[in-house]
FIDREN-422124 format. One record per residue (C-alpha): residue number from 1; z, y, x. Coordinates in steps of 0.02 Angstrom, whole numbers, plus 50000, padded with zeros to 5 digits. Example, Ala and Ser with C-alpha at 12.3 -4.5 7.8 and 13.67 -1.06 7.14 Angstrom:
BEGIN
1	50390	49775	50615
2	50357	49947	50684
//
This chain:
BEGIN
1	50000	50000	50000
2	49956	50152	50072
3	50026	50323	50044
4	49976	50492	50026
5	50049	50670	50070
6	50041	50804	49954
7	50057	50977	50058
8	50200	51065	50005
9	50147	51237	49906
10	50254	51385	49879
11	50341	51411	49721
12	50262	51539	49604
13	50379	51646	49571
14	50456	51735	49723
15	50585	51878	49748
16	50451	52007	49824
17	50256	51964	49806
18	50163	51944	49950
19	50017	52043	50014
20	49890	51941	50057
21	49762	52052	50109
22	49731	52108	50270
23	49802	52305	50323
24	49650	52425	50297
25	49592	52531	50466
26	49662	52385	50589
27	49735	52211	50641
28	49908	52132	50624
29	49980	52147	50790
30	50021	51989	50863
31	50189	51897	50891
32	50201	51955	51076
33	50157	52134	51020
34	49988	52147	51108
35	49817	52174	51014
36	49738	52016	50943
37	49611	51959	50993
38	49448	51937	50834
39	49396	51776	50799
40	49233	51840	50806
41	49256	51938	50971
42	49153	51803	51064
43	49037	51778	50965
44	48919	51943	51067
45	48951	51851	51207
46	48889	51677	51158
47	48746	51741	51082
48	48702	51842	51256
49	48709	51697	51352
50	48563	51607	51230
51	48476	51786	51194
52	48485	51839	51371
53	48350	51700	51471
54	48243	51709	51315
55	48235	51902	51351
56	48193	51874	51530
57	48079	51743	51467
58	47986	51850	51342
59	47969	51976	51484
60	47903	51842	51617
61	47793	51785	51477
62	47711	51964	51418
63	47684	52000	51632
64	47591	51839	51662
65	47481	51867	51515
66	47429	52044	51590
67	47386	51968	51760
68	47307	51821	51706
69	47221	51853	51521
70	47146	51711	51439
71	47213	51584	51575
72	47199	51408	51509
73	47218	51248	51609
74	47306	51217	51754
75	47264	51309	51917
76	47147	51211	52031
77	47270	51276	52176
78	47439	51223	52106
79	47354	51045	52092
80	47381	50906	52225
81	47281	50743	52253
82	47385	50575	52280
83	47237	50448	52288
84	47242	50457	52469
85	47426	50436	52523
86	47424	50288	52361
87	47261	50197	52418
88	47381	50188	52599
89	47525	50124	52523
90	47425	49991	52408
91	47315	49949	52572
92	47472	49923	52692
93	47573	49834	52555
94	47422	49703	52552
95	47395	49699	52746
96	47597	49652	52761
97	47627	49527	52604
98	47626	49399	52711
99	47709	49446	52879
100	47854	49597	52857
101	48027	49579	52844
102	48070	49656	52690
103	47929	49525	52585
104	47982	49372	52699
105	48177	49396	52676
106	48208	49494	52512
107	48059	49489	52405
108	48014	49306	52430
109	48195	49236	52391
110	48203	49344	52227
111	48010	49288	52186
112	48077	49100	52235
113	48227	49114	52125
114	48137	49174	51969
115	48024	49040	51976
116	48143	48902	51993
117	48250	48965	51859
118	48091	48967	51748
119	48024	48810	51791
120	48215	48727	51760
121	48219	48790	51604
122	48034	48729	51549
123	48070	48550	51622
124	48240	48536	51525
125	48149	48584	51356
126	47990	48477	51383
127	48119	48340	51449
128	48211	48367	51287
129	48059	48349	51182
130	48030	48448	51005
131	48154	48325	50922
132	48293	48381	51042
133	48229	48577	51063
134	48248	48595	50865
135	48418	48471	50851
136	48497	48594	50998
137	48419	48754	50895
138	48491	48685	50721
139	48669	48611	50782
140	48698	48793	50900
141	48655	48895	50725
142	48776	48779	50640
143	48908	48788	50750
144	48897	48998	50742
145	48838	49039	50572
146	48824	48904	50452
147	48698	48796	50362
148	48569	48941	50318
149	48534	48987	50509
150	48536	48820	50552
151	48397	48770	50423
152	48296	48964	50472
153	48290	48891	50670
154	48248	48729	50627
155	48107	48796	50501
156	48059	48931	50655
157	48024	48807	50792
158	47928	48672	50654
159	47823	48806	50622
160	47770	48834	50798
161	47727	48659	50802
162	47640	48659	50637
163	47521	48800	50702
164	47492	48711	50868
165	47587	48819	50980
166	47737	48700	51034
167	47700	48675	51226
168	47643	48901	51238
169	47821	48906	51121
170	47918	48837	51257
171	47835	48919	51394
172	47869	49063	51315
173	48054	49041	51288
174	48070	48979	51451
175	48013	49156	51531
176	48111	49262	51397
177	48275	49151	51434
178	48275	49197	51611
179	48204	49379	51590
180	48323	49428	51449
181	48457	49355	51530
182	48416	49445	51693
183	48400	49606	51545
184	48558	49579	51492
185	48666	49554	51640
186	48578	49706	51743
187	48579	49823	51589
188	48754	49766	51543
189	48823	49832	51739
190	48722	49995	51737
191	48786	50052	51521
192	48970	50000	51613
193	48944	50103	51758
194	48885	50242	51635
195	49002	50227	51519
196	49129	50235	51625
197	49079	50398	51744
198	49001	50546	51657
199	48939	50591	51839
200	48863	50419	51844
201	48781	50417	51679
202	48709	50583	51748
203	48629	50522	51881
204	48567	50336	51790
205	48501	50430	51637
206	48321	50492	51724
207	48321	50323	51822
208	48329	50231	51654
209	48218	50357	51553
210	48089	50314	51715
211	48110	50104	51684
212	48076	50135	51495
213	47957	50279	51467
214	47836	50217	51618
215	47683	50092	51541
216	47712	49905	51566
217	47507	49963	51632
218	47571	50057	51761
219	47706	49959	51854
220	47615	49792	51831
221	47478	49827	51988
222	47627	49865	52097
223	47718	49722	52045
224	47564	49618	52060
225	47535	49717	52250
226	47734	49652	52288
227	47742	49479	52209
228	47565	49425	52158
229	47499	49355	52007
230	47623	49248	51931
231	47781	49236	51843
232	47904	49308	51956
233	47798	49498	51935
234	47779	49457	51746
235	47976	49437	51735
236	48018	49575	51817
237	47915	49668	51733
238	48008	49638	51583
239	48176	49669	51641
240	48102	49835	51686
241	48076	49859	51512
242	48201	49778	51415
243	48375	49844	51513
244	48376	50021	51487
245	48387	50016	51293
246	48531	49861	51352
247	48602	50005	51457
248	48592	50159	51364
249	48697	50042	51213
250	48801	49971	51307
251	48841	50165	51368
252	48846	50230	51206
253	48972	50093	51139
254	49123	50151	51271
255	49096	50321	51268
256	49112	50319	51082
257	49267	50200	51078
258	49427	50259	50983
259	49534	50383	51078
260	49660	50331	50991
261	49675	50138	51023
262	49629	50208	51209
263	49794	50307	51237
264	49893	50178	51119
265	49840	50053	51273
266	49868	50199	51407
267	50038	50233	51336
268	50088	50060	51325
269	50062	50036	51522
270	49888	49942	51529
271	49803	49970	51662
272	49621	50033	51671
273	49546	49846	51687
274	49670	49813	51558
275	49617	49940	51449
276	49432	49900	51466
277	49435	49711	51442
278	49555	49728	51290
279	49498	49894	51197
280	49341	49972	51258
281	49229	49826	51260
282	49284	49739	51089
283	49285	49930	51019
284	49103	49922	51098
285	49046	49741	51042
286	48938	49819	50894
287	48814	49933	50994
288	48823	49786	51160
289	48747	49693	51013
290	48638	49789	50959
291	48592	49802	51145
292	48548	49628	51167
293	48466	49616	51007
294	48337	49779	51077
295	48335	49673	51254
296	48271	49514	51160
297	48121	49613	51030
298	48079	49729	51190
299	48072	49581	51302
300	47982	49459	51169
301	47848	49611	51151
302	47801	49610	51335
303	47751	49435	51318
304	47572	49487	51299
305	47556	49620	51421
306	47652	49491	51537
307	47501	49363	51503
308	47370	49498	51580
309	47457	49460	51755
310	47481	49269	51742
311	47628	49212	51637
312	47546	49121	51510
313	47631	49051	51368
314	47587	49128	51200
315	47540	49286	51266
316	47390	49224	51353
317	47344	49145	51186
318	47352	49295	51096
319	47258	49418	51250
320	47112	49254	51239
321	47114	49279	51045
322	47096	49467	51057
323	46985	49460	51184
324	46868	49359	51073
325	46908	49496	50920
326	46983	49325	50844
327	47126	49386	50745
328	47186	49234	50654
329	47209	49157	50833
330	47289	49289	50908
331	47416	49299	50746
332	47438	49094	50743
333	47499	49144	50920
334	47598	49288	50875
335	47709	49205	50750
336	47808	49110	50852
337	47859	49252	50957
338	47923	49330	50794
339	47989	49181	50767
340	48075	49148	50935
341	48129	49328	50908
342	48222	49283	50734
343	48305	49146	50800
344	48377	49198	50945
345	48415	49382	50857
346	48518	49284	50730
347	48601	49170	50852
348	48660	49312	50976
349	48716	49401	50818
350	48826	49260	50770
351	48884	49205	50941
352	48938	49407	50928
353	49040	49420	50768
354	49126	49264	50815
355	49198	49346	50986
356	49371	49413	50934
357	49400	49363	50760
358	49523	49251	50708
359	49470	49064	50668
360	49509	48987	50499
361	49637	48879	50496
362	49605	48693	50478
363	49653	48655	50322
364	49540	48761	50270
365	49386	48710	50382
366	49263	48598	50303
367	49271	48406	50374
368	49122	48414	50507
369	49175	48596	50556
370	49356	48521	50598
371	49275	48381	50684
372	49150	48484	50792
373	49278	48621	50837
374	49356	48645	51005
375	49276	48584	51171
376	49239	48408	51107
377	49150	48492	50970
378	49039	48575	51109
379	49032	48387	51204
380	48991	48314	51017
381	48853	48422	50980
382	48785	48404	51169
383	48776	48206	51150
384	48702	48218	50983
385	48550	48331	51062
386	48537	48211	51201
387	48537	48059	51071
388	48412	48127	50966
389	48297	48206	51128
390	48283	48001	51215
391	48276	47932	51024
392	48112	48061	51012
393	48052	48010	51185
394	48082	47821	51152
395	47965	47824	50996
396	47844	47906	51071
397	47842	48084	50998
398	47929	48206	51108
399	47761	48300	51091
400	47727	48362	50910
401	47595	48244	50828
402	47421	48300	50822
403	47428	48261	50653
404	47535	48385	50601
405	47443	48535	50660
406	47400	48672	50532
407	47247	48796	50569
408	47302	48966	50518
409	47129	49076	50617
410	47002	49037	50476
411	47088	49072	50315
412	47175	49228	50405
413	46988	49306	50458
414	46936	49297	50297
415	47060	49392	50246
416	47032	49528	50366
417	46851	49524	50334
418	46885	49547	50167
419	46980	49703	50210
420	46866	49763	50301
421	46737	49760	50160
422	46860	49834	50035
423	46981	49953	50112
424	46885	50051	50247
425	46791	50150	50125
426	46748	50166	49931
427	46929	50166	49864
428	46934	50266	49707
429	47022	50415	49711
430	47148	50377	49873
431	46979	50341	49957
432	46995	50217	50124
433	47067	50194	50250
434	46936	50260	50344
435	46959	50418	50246
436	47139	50432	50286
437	47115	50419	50458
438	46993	50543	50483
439	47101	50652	50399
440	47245	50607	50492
441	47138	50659	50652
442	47042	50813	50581
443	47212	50869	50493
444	47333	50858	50614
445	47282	50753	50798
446	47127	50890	50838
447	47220	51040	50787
448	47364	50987	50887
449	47271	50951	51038
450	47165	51113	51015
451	47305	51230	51006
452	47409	51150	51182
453	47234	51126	51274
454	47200	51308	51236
455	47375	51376	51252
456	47395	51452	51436
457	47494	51350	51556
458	47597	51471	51594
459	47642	51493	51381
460	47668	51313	51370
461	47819	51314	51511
462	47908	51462	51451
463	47893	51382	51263
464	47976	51229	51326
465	48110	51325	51425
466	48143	51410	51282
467	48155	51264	51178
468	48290	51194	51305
469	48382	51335	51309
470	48413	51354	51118
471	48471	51160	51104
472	48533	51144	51268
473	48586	51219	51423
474	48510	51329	51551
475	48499	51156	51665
476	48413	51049	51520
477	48266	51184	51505
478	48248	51187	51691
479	48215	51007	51716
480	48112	51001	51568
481	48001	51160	51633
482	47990	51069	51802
483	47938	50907	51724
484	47798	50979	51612
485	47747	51069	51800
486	47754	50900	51872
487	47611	50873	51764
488	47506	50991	51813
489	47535	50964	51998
490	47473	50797	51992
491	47299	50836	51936
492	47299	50772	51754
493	47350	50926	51635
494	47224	50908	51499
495	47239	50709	51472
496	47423	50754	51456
497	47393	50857	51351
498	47317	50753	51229
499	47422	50612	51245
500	47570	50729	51181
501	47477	50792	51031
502	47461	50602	51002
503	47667	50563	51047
504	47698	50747	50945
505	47630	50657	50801
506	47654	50484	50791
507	47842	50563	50816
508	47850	50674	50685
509	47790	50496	50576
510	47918	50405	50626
511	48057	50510	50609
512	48027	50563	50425
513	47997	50382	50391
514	48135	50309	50476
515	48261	50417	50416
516	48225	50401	50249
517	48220	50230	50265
518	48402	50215	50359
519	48476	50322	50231
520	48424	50177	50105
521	48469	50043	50192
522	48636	50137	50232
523	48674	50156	50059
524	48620	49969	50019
525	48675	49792	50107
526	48558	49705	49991
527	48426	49833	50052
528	48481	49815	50244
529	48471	49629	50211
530	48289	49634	50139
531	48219	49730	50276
532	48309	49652	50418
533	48150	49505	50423
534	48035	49640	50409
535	48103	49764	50531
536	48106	49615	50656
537	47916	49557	50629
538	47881	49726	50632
539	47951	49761	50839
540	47924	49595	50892
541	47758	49556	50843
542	47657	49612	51005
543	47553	49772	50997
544	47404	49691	51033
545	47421	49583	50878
546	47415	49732	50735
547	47315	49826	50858
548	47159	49746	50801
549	47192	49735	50597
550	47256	49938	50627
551	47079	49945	50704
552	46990	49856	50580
553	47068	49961	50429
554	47054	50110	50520
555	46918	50085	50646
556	46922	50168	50833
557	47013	50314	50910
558	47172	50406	50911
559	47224	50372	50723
560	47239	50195	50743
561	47326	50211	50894
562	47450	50328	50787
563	47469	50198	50674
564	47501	50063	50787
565	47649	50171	50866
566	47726	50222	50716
567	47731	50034	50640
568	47790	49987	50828
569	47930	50131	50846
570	47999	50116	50637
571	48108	49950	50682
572	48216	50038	50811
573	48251	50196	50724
574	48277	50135	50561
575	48411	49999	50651
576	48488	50136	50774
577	48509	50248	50618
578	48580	50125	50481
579	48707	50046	50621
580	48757	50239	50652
581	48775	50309	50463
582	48856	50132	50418
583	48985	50168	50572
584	49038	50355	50506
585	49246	50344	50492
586	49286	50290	50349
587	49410	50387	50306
588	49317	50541	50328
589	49200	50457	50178
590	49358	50439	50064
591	49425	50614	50106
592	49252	50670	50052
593	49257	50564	49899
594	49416	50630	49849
595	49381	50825	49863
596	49248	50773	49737
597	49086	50781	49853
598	48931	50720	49764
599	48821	50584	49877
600	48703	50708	49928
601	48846	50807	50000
602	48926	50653	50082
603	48769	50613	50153
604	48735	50798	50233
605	48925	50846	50268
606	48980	50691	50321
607	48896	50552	50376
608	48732	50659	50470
609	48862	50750	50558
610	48975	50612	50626
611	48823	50496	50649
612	48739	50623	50792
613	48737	50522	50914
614	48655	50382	50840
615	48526	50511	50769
616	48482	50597	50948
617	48477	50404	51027
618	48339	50354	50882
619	48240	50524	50917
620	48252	50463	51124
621	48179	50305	51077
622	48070	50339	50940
623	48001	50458	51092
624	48002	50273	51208
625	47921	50167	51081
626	47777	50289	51036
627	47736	50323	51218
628	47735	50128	51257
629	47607	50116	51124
630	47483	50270	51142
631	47454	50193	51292
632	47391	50017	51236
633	47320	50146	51107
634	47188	50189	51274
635	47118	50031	51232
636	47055	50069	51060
637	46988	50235	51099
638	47142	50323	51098
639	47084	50398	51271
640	47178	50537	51369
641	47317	50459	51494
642	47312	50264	51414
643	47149	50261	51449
644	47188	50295	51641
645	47312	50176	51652
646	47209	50035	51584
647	47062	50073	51697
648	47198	50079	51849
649	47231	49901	51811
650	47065	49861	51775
651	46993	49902	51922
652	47150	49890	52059
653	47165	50084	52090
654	47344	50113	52128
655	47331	50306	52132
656	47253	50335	51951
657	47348	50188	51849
658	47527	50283	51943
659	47468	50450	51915
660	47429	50423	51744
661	47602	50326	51724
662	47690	50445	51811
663	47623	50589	51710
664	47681	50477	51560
665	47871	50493	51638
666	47868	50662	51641
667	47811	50696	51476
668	47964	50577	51412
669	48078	50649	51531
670	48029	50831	51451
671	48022	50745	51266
672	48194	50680	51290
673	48283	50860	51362
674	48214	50938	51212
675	48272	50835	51094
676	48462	50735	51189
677	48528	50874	51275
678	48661	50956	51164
679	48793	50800	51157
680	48805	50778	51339
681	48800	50970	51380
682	48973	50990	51252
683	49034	50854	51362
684	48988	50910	51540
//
């Protein structure tokens, strides 16, 4: 029973009234006799220090428009070319694979221990057969979660071998076990060292916005340069891409951990291990979570891009598909890794919410769950895979039967051709999709990249400055001016210019979408629940999959690479979002409740407020997302800096696939000041 404190009021009637308004022509004088001080006396001041560089801006800005009238693009002069000192470095990096020190003695032993690991884990699963894969898959679900997820993994990994995919499946989850494991662990250590040291998190935060925002395009030829075609470069390449959003969580979760239960633990005499290993981290266990959960989609969806560089498995199924413009073979190959991505999203989900609550107690345990609790549980369930794994060798069908096969490419290109015929064009009155695009492009995408192409350089910096001023600091607009300059210095300011009316866009999308969406599913488990499936086909389905029906509805150029980002970027905001209004303090809900504040009020008052950090970390990687996919967008005609990546790769040319991807950083790196600075400049 809880109880409630009414504040204690004055009675009404009183032996002399009080005057309650303030003393005409002056201020009460305060206790110690001196003048107070306004409330609003700083107020001058504060708005001086934002006022004050936009002045000097304004002034910088009307001089450099009288010396240099009509000035457009980037200054030959400022410009400097890298192809040289890159064609070196790719050159001597080739000439000493195979003789220096740092290859022989560092880079071999980490290439030689990803490919073991890899290899033991694809020998143990073809060892164990399909009968003993899907046994393990159903009896771990079981053991966490209960008879649904057990009958959802066993129905996930049939499928796979209905659709002919079992021996790419488990080639597959043999890479992503060791990469997001290798994810996990690495991004784990850097969101503790983060969370941990504001000065740290400072200096990890552009190293981490560099591992995420830079194209899986552009650091695959240096990985292939370093560790050659293979698996070790394709791994690695994924933990490249899947810690940072492990990281940035992980961060996120401690910093935002209860003061209170913090200096309850401080006062009590724990120590600071003590106070991490029994408060911070189970206060944290929701957004580490949600930060494996990222690590396994982002992971799952480099499985294709992996495949261009070697690691086979069902990526290289679905780049052959695509390849071919085959899109019911590149899908038969993309459900599985949806599928993997399901299964292992619900089983780290329950192996989660099972880490510091309370077991039932037996008597109340059904009879298998009482006799496969405890360690001999574990040892019962292991003997039971094993049994059924030689019982599937010994008859013969550790393989899945030829027999059994489904073909899901015909029936799935009819569809699309179908489509194709009916959608593109000739809707009445919404018109196609065809339409819709080109108004999309003529609309928005070409007066976007019109007005930056045309704005003068110059303009362009002191706008973003002044951006990062107003919702930052005077630091945050510097590094974002000196990123967009970055640009310009390395030779590419007009493709990046038009990759950022692309990201500007696709951005804009996203957020309206995905907020609206999160507010919904915030409001509604049943709603939450429905779109959880979708949300996760939605991220983990590789972008090369829906690249080619977004193509065929919508045919080639920047629009369908809009589309392809926005469908690609959706899952992550609308999860970062819900998990973030869900998590407001509930007791700031009920005191709004009680004061009589409508939902809408709640909603704006309340819950948008509180749930800021959540917001600004979906706006950082809605940013992430969109820029990973613009740039597979270069493949479809979305042109500008995607296209230079690809063609790096293509064609081996270290300096313009870097340039291009380094160009890509900055624009992130700029994106993300503009938009994340204002928490972490209250707390600096």
């Amino acid at each position: 029973m809880t109880s409630t404190t009414t504040p204690v009021r004055e009675p009404a009637s009183s032996s002399a009234p009080r005057d309650t308004k303030p003393p005409t022509g002056g201020s009460s004088p305060s206790p110690d006799g001196s003048s107070p001080r306004r409330p609003g006396s700083r107020l001058p001041f504060r708005v001086g220090r934002r006022v004050l560089p936009l002045a000097v801006a304004a002034a910088v800005v009307v001089t450099l428009g009288v010396l240099f009238p009509g000035a457009g693009s980037w200054p030959g002069a400022l410009a400097v070319d890298l192809s040289g000192p890159l064609g070196r470095a790719g050159d001597w990096i080739i000439d000493h694979r195979d003789s220096h020190p740092l290859f022989l003695y560092f880079f071999g032993h980490v290439s030689n221990v990803v490919v073991v690991s890899v290899r033991a884990v694809y020998v143990v699963l073809l060892a164990a057969g399909w009968t003993g894969v899907t046994a393990l898959a159903g009896l771990v679900a079981w053991r966490l979660a209960g008879v649904r997820l057990a009958l959802t993994s066993v129905a996930a990994f049939a499928v796979c071998g209905l659709l002919g995919m079992w021996i790419p499946t488990m080639q597959t989850l043999a890479l992503m076990v060791v990469a997001v494991a290798a994810s996990v662990v690495v991004g784990g250590l850097l969101g503790l060292a983060a969370g941990l040291s504001p000065r740290t998190e400072r200096v990890l935060r552009p190293v981490l916005d560099t591992m995420q925002i830079l194209p899986a395009f552009a650091y695959l030829l240096p990985m292939v340069l370093v560790f050659g075609i293979g698996v070790p470069a394709a791994v690695l390449a994924t933990v490249v891409y899947a810690a940072p959003p492990m990281a940035r969580l992980t961060a996120l979760g401690l910093r935002d951990a209860d003061a209170g239960v913090l200096e309850a633990a401080a006062s009590l005499g724990a120590t600071g291990r003590q106070r991490l290993l029994t408060a911070r981290l189970p206060l944290a266990r929701r957004q580490i979570l949600l930060g494996v959960n990222q690590a396994i989609m982002m992971g799952l969806s480099m499985a294709v891009i992996a495949s261009v560089i070697g690691a086979g498995g069902l990526g290289d199924r679905v780049y052959q598909a695509l390849a071919s413009v085959d899109v019911g073979a590149a899908l038969a190959a993309g459900i599985p890794i949806v599928l993997l991505a399901v299964v292992l999203d619900r089983t780290a989900d329950a192996a989660g919410a099972r880490l510091g609550s309370n077991p039932p107690r037996a008597a109340e345990q059904h009879f298998l769950r009482r006799v496969f609790a405890g360690w001999y549980g574990r040892l019962l369930c292991l003997l039971a895979v094993v049994a059924v794994a030689v019982a599937g060798r010994m008859l013969g069908t550790s393989q899945w039967p030829d027999s059994w096969k489904v073909s899901l490419a015909e029936p799935v290109n009819r569809a699309v051709a179908w489509m194709t015929d009916h959608l593109y064009s000739g809707v009445p009155v919404v018109g196609g999709t065809a339409d819709w695009a080109a108004r999309f492009t003529g609309w928005l995408l070409d007066p976007l990249r019109s007005g930056l192409q045309a704005s003068p350089w110059w303009l362009l910096l002191l706008l973003v400055g002044a951006i990062g001023v107003l919702v930052g600091t005077r630091r945050t607009a510097l590094t974002a001016v000196l990123a967009l300059a970055a640009i310009g210095v390395l030779g590419v300011w007009e493709p990046a210019l038009d990759t950022l009316s692309q990201v500007l866009a696709a951005v804009a999308v996203t957020l309206v979408l995905g907020f609206a969406i999160s507010i919904g599913a915030a409001r509604s488990a049943r709603a939450e629940r429905l779109l959880r499936p979708v949300l996760d086909v939605c991220q983990t389905m590789p972008q090369f999959v829906y690249l080619i029906p977004v193509v065929a509805l919508f045919g080639v150029g920047r629009a369908p690479a809009a589309a392809a980002a926005v469908v690609y970027a959706l899952p992550a905001v609308v999860r970062i979002t819900t998990q973030g209004l869900r998590e407001v303090n509930p007791a700031a809900m009920e005191s709004a409740r009680s004061l009589g504040a409508t939902g809408s009020q709640q909603l704006r008052q309340v819950q948008l407020p509180l749930a800021r950090p959540a917001l600004l970390l979906a706006v950082n990687q809605a940013v992430v997302l969109v820029l990973a996919v613009v740039i597979i967008g270069g493949l479809v005609g979305g042109g500008a800096l995607g296209y230079d990546v690809v063609l790096g790769l293509a064609q081996g040319d270290l300096a313009t696939g870097l340039v291009a991807g380094a160009a890509i950083v900055c624009l992130g790196l700029m994106l993300d000041r503009v938009t994340q600075p204002a928490t972490k400049t209250k707390e600096a």
